[in-house]
C-alpha positions as CSV (number, residue, x, y, z in Angstrom):
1,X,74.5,39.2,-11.5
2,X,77.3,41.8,-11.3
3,X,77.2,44.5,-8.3
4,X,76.3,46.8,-10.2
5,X,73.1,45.5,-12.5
6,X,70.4,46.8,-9.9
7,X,72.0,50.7,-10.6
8,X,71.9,50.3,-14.5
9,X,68.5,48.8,-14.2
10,X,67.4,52.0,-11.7
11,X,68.6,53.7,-14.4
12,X,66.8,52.4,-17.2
13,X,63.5,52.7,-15.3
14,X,64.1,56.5,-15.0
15,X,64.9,57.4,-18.3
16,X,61.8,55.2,-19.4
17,X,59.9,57.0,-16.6
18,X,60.8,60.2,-18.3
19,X,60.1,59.1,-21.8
20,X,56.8,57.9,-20.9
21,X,56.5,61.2,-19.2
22,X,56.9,63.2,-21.8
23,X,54.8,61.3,-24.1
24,X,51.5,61.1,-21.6
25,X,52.0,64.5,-20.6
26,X,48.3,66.7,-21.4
27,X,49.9,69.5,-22.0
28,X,53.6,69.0,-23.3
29,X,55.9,70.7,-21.2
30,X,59.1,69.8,-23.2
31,X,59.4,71.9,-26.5
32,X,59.8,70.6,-29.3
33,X,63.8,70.4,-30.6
34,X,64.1,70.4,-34.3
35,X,67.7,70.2,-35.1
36,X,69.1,68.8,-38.5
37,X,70.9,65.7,-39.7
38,X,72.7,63.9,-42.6
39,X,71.4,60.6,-43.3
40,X,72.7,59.0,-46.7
41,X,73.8,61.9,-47.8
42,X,71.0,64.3,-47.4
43,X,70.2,66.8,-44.7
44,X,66.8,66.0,-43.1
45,X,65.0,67.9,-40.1
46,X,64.4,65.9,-37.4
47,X,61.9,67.3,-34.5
48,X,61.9,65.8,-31.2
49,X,61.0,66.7,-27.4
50,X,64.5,67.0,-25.4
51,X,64.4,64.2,-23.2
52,X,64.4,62.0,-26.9
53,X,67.5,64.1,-28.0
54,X,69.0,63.1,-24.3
55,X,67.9,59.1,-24.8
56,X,69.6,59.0,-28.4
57,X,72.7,60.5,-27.2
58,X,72.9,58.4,-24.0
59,X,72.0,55.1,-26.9
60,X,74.8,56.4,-29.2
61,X,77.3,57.0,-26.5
62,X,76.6,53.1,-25.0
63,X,77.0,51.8,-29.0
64,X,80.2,54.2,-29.0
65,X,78.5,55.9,-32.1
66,X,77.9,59.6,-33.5
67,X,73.7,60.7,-33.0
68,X,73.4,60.7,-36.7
69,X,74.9,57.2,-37.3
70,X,72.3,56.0,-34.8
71,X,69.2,58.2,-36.0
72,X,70.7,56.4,-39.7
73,X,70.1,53.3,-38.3
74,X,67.1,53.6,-36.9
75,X,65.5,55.2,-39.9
76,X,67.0,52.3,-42.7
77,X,64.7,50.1,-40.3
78,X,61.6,52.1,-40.3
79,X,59.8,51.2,-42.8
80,X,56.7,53.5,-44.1
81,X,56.8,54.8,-40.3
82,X,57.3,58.8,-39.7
83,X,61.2,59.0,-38.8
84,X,60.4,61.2,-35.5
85,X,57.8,58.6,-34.0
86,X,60.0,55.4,-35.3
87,X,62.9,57.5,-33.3
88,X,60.6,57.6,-30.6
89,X,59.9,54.2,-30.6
90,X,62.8,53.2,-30.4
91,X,64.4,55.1,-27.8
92,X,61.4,53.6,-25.6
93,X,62.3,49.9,-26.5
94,X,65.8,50.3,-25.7
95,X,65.2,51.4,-22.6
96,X,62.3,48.6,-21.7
97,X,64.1,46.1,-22.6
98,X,67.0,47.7,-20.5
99,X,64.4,47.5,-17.7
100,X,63.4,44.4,-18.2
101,X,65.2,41.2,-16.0
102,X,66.9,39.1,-17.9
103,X,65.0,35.5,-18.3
104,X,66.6,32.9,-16.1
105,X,68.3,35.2,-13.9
């Protein structure tokens, strides 16, 4: 295990911390961002609380990728699924499994 896996994983338990925050939250305190992106050629809206919009940059910047190349990805494997909650989602996974110790360590 390298020095510095126990920060990363610190890490990754805050940002889910503050994703799960801002899902559970009664009474939203993040406002909703709507901002708009290309995705096969067409402009779509995408709405999403800030601390999403700060989890797919963080993801796109690990991956070494633009937002919109990401939010591409994410929604060719969506399926029937609404784009903002499959964005959601997966911002969420990433960071549990980031969280999660690796099996046989």
């Amino acid at each position: 295990m390298s020095a510095t896996r126990p920060n990363g994983i610190l890490t990754a338990i805050a940002a889910v911390m503050k994703l799960l925050k801002a899902i559970k939250a009664p009474l939203m305190t993040e406002a909703v961002v709507k901002r708009s992106v290309m995705i096969a050629g067409h402009r779509t809206s995408v709405s999403l609380e800030q601390p999403f919009w700060d989890a797919l940059r963080e993801i796109a910047d690990m991956r070494d990728m633009s937002v919109a190349s990401l939010i591409a990805e994410v929604d060719t494997a969506r399926g029937d699924s609404n784009l903002s909650s499959a964005i959601r989602v997966f911002a969420l996974e990433h960071f549990r499994r980031a969280a999660s110790p690796v099996s046989g360590e």
